[in-house]
N, CA, C and O atoms as a GROMACS GRO file, in nm:
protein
  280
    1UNK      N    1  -3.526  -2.056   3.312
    1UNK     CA    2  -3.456  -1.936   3.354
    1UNK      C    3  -3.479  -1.920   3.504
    1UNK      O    4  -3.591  -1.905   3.553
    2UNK      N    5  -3.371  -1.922   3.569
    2UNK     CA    6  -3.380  -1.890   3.727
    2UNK      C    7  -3.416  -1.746   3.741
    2UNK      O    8  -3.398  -1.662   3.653
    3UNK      N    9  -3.467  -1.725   3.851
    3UNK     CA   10  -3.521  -1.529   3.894
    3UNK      C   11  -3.379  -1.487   3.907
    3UNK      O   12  -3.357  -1.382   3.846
    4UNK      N   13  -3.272  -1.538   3.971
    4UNK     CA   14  -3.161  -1.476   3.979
    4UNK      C   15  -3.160  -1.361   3.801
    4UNK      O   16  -3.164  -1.241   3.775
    5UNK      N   17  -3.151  -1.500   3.716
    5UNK     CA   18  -3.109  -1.437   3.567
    5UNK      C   19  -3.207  -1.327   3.544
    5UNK      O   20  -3.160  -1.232   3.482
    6UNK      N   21  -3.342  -1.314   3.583
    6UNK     CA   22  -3.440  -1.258   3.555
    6UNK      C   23  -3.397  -1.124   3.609
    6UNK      O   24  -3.424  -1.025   3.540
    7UNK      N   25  -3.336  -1.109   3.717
    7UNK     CA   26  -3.337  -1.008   3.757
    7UNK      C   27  -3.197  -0.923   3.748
    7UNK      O   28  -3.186  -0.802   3.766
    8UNK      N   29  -3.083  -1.023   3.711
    8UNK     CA   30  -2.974  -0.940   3.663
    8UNK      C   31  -2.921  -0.857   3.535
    8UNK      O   32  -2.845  -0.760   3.525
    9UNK      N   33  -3.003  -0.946   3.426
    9UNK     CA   34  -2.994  -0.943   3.295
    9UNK      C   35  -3.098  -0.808   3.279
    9UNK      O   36  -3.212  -0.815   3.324
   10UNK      N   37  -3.053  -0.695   3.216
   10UNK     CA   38  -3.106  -0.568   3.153
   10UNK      C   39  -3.073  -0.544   3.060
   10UNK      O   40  -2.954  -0.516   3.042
   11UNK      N   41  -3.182  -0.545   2.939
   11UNK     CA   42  -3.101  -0.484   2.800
   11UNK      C   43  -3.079  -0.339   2.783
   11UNK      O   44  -3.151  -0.254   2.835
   12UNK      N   45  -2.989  -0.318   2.716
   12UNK     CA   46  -2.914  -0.236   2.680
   12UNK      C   47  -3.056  -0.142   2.612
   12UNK      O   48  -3.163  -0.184   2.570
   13UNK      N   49  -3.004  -0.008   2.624
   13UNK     CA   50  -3.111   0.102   2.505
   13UNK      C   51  -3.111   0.060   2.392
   13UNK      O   52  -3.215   0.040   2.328
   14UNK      N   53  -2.976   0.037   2.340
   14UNK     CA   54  -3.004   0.008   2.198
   14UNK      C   55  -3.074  -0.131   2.157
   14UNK      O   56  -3.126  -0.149   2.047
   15UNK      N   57  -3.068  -0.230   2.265
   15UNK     CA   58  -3.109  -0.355   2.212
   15UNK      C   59  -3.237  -0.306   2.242
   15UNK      O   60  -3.306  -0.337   2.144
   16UNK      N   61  -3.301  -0.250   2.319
   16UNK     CA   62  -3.480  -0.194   2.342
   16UNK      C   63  -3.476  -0.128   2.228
   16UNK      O   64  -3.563  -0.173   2.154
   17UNK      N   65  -3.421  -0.047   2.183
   17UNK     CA   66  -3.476   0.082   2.074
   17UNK      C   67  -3.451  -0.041   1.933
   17UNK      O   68  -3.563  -0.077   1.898
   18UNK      N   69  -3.372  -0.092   1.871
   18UNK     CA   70  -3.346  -0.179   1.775
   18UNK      C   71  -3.388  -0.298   1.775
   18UNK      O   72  -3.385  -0.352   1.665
   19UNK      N   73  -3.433  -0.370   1.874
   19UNK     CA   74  -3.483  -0.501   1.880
   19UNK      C   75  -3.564  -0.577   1.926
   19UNK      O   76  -3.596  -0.686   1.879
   20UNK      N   77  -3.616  -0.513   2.047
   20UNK     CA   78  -3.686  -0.564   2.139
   20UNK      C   79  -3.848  -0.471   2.103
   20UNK      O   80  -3.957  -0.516   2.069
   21UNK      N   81  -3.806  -0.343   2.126
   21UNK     CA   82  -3.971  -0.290   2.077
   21UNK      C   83  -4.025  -0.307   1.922
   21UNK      O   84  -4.144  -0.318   1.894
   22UNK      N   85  -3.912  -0.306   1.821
   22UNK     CA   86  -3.968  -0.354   1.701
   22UNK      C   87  -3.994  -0.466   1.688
   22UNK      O   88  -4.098  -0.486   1.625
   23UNK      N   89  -3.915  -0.593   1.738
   23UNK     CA   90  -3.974  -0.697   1.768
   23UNK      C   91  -4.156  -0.743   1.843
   23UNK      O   92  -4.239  -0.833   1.830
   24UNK      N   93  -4.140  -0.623   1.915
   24UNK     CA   94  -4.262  -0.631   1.995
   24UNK      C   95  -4.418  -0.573   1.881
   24UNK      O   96  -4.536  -0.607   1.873
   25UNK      N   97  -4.335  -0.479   1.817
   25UNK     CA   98  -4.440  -0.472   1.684
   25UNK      C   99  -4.483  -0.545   1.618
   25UNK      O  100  -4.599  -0.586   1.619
   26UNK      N  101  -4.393  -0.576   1.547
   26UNK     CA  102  -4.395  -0.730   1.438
   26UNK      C  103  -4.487  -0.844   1.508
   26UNK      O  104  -4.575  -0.910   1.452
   27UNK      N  105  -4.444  -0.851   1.648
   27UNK     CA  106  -4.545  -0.975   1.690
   27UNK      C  107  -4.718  -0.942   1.713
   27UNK      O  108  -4.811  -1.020   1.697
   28UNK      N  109  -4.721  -0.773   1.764
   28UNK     CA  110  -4.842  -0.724   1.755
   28UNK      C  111  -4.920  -0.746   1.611
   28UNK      O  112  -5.025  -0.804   1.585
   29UNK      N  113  -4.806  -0.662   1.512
   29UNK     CA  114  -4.899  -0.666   1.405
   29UNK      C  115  -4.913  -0.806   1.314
   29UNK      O  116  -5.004  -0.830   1.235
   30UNK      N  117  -4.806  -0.885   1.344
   30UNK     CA  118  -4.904  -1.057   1.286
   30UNK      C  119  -4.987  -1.084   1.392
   30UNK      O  120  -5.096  -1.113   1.342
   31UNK      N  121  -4.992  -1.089   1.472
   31UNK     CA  122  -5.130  -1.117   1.614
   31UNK      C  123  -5.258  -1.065   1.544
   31UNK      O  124  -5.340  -1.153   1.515
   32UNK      N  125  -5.286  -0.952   1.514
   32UNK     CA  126  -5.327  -0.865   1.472
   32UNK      C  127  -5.381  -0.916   1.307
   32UNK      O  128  -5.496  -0.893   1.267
   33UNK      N  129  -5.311  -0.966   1.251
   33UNK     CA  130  -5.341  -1.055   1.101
   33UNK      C  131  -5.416  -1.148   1.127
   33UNK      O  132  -5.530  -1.161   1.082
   34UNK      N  133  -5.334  -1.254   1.234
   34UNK     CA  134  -5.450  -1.372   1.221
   34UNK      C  135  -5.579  -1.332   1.281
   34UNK      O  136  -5.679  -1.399   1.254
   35UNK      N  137  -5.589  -1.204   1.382
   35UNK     CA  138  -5.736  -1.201   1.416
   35UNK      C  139  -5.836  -1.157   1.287
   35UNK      O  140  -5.955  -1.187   1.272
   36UNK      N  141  -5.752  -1.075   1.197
   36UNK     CA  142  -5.872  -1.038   1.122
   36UNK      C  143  -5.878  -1.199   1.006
   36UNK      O  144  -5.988  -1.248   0.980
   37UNK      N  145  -5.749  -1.261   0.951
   37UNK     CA  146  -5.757  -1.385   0.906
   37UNK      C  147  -5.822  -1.478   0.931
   37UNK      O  148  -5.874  -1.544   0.841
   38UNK      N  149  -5.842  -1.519   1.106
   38UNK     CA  150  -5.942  -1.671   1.134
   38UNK      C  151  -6.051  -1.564   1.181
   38UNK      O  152  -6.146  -1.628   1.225
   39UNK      N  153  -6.085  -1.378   1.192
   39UNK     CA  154  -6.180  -1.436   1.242
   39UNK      C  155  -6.250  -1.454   1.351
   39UNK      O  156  -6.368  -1.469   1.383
   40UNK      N  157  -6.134  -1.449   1.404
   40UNK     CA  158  -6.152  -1.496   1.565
   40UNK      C  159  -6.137  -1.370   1.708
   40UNK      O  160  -6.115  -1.251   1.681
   41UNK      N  161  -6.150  -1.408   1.820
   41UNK     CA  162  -6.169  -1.346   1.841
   41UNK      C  163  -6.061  -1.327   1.968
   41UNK      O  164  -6.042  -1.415   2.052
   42UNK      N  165  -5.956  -1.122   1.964
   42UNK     CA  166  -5.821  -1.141   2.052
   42UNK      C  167  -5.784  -1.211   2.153
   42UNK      O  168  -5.669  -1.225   2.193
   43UNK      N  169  -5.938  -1.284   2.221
   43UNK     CA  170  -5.855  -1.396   2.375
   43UNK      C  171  -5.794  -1.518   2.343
   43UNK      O  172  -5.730  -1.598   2.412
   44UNK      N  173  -5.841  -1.517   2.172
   44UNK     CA  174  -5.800  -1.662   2.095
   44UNK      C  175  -5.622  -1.634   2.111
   44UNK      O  176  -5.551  -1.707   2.180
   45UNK      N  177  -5.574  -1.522   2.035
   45UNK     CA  178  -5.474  -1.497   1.989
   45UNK      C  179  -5.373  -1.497   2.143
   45UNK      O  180  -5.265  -1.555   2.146
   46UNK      N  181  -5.429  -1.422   2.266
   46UNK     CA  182  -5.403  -1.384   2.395
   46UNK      C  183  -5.402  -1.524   2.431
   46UNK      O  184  -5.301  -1.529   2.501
   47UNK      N  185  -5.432  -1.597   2.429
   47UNK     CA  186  -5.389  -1.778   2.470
   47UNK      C  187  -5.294  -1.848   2.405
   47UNK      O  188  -5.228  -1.944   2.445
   48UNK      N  189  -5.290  -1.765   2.250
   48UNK     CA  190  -5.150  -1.884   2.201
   48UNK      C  191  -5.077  -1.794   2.229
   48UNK      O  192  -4.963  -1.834   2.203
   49UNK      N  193  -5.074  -1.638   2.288
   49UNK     CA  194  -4.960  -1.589   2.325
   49UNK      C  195  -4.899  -1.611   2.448
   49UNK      O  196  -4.777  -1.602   2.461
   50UNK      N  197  -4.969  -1.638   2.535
   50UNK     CA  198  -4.998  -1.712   2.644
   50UNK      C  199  -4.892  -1.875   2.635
   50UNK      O  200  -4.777  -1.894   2.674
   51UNK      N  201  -4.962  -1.944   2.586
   51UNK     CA  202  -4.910  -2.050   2.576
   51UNK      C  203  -4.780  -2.068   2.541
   51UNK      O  204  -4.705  -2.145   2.600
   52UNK      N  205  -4.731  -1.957   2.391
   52UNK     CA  206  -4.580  -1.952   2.400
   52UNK      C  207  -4.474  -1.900   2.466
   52UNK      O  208  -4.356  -1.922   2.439
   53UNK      N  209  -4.524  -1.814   2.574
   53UNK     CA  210  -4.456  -1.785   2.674
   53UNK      C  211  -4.459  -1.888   2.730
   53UNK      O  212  -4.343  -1.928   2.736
   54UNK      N  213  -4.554  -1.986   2.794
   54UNK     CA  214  -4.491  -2.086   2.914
   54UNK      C  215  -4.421  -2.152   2.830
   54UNK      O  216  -4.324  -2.186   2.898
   55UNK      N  217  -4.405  -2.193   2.726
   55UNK     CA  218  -4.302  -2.284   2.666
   55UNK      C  219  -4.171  -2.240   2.695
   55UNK      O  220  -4.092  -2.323   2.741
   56UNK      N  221  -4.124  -2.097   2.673
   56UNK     CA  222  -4.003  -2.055   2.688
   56UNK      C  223  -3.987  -2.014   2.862
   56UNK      O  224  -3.877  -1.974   2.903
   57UNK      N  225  -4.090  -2.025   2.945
   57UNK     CA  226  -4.079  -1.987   3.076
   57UNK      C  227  -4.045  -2.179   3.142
   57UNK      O  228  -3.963  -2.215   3.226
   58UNK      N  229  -4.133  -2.255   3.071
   58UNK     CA  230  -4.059  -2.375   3.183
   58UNK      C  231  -3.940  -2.461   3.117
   58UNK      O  232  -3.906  -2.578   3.134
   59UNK      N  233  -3.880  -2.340   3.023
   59UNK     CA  234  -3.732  -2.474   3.003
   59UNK      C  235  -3.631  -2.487   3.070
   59UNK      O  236  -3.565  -2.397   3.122
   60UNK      N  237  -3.610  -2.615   3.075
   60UNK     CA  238  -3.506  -2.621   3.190
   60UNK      C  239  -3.336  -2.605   3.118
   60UNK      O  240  -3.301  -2.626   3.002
   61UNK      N  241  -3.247  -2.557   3.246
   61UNK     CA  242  -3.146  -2.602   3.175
   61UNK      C  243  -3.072  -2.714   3.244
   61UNK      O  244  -3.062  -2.710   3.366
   62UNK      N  245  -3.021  -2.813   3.177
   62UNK     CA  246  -2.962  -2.920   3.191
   62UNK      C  247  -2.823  -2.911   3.266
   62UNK      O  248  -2.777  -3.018   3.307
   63UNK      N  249  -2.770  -2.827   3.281
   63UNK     CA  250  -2.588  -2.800   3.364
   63UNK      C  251  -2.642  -2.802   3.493
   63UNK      O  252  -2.755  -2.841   3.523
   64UNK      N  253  -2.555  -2.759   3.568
   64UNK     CA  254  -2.553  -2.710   3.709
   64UNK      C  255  -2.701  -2.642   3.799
   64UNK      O  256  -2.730  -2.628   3.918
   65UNK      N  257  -2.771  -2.610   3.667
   65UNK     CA  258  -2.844  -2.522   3.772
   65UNK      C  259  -2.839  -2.425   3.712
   65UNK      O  260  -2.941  -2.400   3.648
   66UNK      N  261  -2.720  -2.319   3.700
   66UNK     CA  262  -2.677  -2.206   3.644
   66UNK      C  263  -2.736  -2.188   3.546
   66UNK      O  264  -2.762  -2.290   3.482
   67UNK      N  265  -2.792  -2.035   3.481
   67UNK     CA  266  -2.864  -1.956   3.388
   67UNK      C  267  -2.760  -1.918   3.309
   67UNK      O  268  -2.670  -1.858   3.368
   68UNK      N  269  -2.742  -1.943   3.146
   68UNK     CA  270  -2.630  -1.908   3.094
   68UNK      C  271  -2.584  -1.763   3.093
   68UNK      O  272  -2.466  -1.732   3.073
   69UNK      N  273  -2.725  -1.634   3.126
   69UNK     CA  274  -2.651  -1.547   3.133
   69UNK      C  275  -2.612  -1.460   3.223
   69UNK      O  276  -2.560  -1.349   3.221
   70UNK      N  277  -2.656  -1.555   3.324
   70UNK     CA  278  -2.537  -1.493   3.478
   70UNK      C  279  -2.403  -1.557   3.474
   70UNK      O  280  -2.319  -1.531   3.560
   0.00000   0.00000   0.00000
């Protein structure tokens, strides 16, 4: 994702109120499972959350250059 896209792209209220903050729950509260499941301890969980962000932060796209949603 280029910063251009980063910075043009704003979701909508409803996609925040319907998708994005309940989404943001759901990922808290399984985060939240496997700590009490392995055990372990939240910087564990804070690294694979970590980690799956850079996965989706260094993909490239293959066209032009261009960010599909600019």
């Amino acid at each position: 994702m280029t910063d251009n896209c980063q910075i043009t792209w704003q979701p909508t209220q409803e996609q925040v109120d319907k998708i994005i903050l309940p989404g943001m729950q759901d990922i808290a509260q399984t985060c939240a499972g496997y700590i009490n499941e392995l055990q372990c301890p939240p910087e564990f969980v804070a690294i694979m959350l970590r980690d799956i962000a850079k996965a989706f932060e260094s993909t490239t796209n293959d066209g032009d250059g261009n960010c599909s949603c600019c």
